[in-house]
C-alpha positions as CSV (number, residue, x, y, z in Angstrom):
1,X,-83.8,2.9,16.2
2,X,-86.2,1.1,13.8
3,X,-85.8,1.7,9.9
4,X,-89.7,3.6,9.9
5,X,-88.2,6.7,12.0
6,X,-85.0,6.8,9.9
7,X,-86.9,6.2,6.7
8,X,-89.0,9.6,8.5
9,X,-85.4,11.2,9.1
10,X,-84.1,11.1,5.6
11,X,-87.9,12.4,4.1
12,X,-87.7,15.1,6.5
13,X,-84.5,16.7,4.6
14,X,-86.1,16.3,1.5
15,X,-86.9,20.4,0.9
16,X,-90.1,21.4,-0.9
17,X,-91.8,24.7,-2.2
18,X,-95.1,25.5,0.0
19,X,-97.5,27.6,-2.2
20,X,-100.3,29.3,-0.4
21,X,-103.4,27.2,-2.7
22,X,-101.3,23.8,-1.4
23,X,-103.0,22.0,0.3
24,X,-103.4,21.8,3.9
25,X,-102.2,18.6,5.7
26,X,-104.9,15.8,7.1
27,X,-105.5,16.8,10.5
28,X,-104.4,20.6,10.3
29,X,-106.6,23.3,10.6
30,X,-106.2,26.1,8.1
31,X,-103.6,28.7,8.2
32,X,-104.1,31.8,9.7
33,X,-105.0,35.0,7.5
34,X,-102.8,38.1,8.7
35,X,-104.6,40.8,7.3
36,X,-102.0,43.6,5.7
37,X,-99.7,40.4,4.8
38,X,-101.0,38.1,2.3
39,X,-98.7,36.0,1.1
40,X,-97.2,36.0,-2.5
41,X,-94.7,33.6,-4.4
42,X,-91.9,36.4,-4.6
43,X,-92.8,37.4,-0.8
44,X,-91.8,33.8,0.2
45,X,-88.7,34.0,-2.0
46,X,-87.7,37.5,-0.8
47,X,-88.3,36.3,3.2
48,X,-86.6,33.0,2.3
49,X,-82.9,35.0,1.1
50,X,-83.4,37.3,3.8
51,X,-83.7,34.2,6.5
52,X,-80.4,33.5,5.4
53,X,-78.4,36.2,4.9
54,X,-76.2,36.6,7.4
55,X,-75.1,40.4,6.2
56,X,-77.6,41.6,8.0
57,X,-76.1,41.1,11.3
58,X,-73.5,42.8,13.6
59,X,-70.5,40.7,12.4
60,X,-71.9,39.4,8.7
61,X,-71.8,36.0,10.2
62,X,-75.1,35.3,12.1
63,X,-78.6,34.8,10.3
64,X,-81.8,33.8,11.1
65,X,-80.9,29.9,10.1
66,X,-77.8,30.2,11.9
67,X,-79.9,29.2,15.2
68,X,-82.6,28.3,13.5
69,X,-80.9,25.4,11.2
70,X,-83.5,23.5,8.5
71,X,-81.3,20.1,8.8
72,X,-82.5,20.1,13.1
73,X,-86.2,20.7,12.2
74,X,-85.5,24.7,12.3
75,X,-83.9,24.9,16.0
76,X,-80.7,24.9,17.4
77,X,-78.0,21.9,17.9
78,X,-76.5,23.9,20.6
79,X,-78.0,24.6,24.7
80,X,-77.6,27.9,24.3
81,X,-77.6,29.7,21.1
82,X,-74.8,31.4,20.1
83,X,-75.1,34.8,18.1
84,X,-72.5,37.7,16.8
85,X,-68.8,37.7,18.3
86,X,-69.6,34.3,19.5
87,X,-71.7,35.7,22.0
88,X,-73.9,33.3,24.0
89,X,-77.3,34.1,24.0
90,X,-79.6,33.3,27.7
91,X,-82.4,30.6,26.1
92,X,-81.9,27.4,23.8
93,X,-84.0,28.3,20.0
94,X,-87.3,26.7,19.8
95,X,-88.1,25.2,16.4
96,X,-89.9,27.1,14.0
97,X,-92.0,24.7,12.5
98,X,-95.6,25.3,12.5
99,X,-95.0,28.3,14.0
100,X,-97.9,30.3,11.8
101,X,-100.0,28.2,14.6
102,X,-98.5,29.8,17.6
103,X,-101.0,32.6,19.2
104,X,-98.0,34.0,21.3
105,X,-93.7,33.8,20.1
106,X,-90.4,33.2,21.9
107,X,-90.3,31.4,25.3
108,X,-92.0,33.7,27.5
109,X,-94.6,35.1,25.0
110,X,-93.4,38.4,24.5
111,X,-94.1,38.5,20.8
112,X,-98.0,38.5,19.6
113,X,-96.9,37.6,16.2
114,X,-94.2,36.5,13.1
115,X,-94.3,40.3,11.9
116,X,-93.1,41.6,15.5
117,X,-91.0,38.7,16.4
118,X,-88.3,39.3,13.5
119,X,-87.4,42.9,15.4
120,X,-86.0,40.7,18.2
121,X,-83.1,38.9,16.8
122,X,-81.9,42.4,14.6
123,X,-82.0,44.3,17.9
124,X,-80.8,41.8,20.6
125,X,-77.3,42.1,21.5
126,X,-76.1,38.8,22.0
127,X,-78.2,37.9,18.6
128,X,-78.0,39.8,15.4
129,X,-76.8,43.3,17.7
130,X,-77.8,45.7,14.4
131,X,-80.6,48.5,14.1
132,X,-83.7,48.4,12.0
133,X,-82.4,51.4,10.4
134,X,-78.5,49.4,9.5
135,X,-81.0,46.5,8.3
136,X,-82.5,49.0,5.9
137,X,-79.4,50.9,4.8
138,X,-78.0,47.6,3.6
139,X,-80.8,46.1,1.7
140,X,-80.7,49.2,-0.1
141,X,-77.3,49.1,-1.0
142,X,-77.1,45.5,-2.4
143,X,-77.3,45.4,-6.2
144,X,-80.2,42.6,-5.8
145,X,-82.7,43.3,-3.1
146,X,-84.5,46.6,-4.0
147,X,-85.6,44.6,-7.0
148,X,-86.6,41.5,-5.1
149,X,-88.6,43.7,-2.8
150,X,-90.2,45.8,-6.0
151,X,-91.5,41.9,-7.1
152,X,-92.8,40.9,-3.4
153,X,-94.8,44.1,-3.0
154,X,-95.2,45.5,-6.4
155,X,-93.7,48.6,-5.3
156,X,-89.5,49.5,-4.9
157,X,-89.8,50.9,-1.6
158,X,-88.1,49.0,1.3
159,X,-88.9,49.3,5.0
160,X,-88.2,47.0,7.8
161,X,-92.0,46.6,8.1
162,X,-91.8,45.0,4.7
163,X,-88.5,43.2,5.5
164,X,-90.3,41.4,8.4
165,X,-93.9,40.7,6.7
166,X,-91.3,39.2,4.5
167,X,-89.8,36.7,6.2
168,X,-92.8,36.3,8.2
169,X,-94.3,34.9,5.6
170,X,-91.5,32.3,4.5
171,X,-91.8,31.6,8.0
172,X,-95.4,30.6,7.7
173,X,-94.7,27.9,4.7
174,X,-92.9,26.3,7.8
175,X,-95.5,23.0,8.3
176,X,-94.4,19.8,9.5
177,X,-97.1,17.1,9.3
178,X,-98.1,13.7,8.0
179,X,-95.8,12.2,10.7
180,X,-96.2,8.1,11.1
181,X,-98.7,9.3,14.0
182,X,-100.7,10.8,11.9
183,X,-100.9,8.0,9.8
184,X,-102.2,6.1,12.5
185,X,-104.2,8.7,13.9
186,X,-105.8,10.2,10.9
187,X,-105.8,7.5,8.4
188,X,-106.6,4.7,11.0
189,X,-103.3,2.6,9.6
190,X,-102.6,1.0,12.6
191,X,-99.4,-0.1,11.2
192,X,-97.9,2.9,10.5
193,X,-96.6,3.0,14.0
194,X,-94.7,0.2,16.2
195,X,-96.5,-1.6,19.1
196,X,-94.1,0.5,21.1
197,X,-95.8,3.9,19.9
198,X,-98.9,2.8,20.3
199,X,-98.5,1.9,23.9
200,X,-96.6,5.2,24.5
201,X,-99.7,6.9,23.1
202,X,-101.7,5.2,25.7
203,X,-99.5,6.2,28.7
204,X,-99.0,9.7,26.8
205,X,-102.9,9.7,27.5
206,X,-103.4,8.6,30.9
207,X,-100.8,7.5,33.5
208,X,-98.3,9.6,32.3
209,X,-100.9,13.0,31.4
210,X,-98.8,14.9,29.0
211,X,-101.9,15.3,27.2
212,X,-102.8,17.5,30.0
213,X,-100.5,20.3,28.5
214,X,-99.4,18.8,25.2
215,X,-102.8,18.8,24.1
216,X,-103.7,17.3,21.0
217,X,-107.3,15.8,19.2
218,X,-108.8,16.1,16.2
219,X,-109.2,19.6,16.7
220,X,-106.0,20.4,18.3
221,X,-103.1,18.7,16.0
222,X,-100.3,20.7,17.6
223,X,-99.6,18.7,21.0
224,X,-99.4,21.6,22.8
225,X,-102.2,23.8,24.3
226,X,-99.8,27.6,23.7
227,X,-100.0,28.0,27.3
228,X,-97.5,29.1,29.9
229,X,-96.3,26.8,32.3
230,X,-93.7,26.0,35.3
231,X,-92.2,22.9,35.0
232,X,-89.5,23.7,37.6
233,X,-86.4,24.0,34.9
234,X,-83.5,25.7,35.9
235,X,-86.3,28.3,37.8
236,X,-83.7,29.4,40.8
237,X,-79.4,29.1,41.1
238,X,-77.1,30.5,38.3
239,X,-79.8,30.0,35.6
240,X,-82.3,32.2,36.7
241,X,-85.3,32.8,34.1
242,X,-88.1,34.5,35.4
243,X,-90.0,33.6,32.3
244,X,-93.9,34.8,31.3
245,X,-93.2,36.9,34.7
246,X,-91.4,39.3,32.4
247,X,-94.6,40.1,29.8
248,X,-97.7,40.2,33.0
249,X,-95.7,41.4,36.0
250,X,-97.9,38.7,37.8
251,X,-95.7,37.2,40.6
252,X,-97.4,34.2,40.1
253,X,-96.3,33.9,36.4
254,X,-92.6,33.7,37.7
255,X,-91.1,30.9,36.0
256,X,-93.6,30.1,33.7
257,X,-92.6,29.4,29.8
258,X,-94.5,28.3,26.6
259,X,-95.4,24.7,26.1
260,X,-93.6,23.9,23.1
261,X,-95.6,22.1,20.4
262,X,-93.9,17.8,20.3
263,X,-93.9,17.6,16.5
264,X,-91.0,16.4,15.1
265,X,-89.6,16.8,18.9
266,X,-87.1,13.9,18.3
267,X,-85.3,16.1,15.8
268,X,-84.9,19.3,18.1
269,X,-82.5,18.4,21.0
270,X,-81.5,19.8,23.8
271,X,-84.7,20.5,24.6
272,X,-86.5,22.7,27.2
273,X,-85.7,26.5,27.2
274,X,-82.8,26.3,29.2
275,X,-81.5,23.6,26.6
276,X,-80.3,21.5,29.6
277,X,-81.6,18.2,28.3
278,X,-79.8,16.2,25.6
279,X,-82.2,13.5,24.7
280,X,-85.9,12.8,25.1
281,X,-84.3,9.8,27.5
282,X,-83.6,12.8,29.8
283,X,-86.8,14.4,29.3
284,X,-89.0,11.5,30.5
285,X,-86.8,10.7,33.2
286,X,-87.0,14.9,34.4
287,X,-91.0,14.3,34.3
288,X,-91.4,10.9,35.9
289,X,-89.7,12.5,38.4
290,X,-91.9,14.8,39.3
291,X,-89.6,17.8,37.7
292,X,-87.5,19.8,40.3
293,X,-89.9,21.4,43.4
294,X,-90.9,25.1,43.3
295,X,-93.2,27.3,45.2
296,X,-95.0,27.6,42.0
297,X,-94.5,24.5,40.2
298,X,-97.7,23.5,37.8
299,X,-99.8,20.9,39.9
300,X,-100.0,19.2,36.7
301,X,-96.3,17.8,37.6
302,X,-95.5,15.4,39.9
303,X,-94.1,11.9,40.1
304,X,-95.1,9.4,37.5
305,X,-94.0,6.1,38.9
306,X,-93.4,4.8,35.4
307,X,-91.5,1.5,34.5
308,X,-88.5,1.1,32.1
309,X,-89.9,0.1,29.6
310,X,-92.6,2.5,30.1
311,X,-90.4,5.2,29.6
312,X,-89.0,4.1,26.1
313,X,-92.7,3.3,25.1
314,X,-93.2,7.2,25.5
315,X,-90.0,7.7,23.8
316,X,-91.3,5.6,20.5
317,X,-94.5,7.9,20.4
318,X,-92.4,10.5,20.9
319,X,-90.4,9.4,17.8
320,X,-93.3,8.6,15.3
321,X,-94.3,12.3,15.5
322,X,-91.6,13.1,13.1
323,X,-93.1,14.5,9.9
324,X,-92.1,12.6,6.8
325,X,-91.7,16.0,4.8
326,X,-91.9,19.3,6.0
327,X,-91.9,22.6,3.9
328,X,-88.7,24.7,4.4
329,X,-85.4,25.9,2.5
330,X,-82.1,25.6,2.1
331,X,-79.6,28.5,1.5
332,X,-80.0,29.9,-2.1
């Protein structure tokens, strides 16, 4: 691997405070305004600790960061995530960077937002496995939290509702840009990235069409359009996901999950939902396949054709997507 992506590597693990006035990366559009949850300083900090706290679960030993892990771009190292008791949980975690983007959360789009999504992993069993109300009880006892919370809201009170516009927002600080792509992209540097890249880029772009669904111009930055698709992964056997089916009930959504945005996708293995890919290697190979037949398999999929070398120029693109910083935190 060429000393440009590890240079990109090392930067990326160099931790930095987001404030809502910084400003907004080349290429990105501006953040989202949730109405009822402006962001503050001590909001960020309070959603921060609480990310990684991992009292506030079942067992005391499971927190937000426990699946979603800062040093693997915010996802998980494992397939399948692995939550109280050691229990296995059925999906592999997505990464949450850039998530303040993302119209629609969690694989299959249950979530409409940050707010509502933090209810999930406190109530699922094989996750968190407490109760809103235990979540509650505990922040009140702790000698240090009903003061934090009194600073993030300028008022004592806590409620879950608070507790997750609080973490929602640390979540939003969350942006991962100014990758060696972007460099090239944005700046017009066309040495920022190797030959390699820049003919994965092309192949990206036509013969290969993962533009197609990992959309991305000047107005998109994301490479991912938010949509739903099937791409034949794991959809029947032992691994049975039925996917978007789940939030419309549409028979034809069976199978269908979110496109996932690629930035800083090299960090973020095993990849897909089932987390039954290890490298990107195995990736490319899955889609210049053609993917694995269904009755409802995206037409967008089928056989590529592509050569060798082809495939590791899409894997060098792939790689110069990794930001050079992102915003995040370690444990206090």
């Amino acid at each position: 691997m060429g000393t440009w992506i590890r240079v990109a590597r090392l930067a990326a693990l160099t931790f930095l405070v987001c404030h809502r006035d910084s400003a907004l990366p080349v290429g990105f559009p501006a953040l989202p305004v949730v109405q009822g949850n402006l962001p503050n300083a001590d909001k960020v900090a309070l959603g921060r600790r609480l990310f990684f706290d991992p009292r506030l679960s079942a067992d005391q030993k499971v927190s937000c960061a426990t699946c979603h892990a800062p040093g693997h771009a915010f996802a998980d190292t494992k397939e399948l995530s692995t939550g109280v008791l050691g229990k296995t949980g059925d999906r592999n975690t997505p990464s949450l960077l850039n998530v303040a983007f993302v119209p629609r959360l969690l694989w299959d789009g249950t979530v409409p937002n940050l707010e509502e999504q933090v209810r999930y992993p406190i109530r699922h069993p094989q996750e968190m496995d407490s109760t809103e109300r235990k979540a509650v009880a505990f922040l009140k006892s702790d000698n240090q939290y009903p003061g934090l919370f009194d600073k993030a809201f300028s008022d004592p009170e806590i409620t879950f509702q608070r507790f997750a516009e609080a973490i929602a927002c640390f979540e939003r600080t969350l942006i991962a840009a100014n990758s060696p792509f972007d460099t090239y992209y944005f700046s017009g540097k066309r040495d920022a990235i190797p030959a390699a890249a820049v003919r994965g880029w092309g192949l990206f772009r036509g013969q290969a069409g993962c533009i197609r669904c990992h959309t991305f111009d000047r107005q998109h930055p994301f490479f991912t359009d938010f949509q739903f698709r099937n791409t034949g992964v794991r959809s029947e056997g032992p691994y049975y996901d039925a996917g978007y089916w789940m939030v419309t009930r549409n028979g034809e959504d069976r199978w269908k999950f979110r496109t996932p945005s690629l930035r800083n996708v090299a960090q973020t293995a095993p990849y897909m939902h089932a987390g039954n890919f290890k490298t990107l290697a195995e990736v490319v190979g899955y889609y210049d396949r053609g993917g694995t037949p269904n009755r409802l398999l995206d037409s967008r999929i089928t056989p590529l054709h592509l050569q060798p070398d082809e495939r590791l120029a899409l894997i060098a693109f792939l790689e110069s997507l990794t930001s050079v910083s992102f915003t995040s935190g370690l444990e206090p």
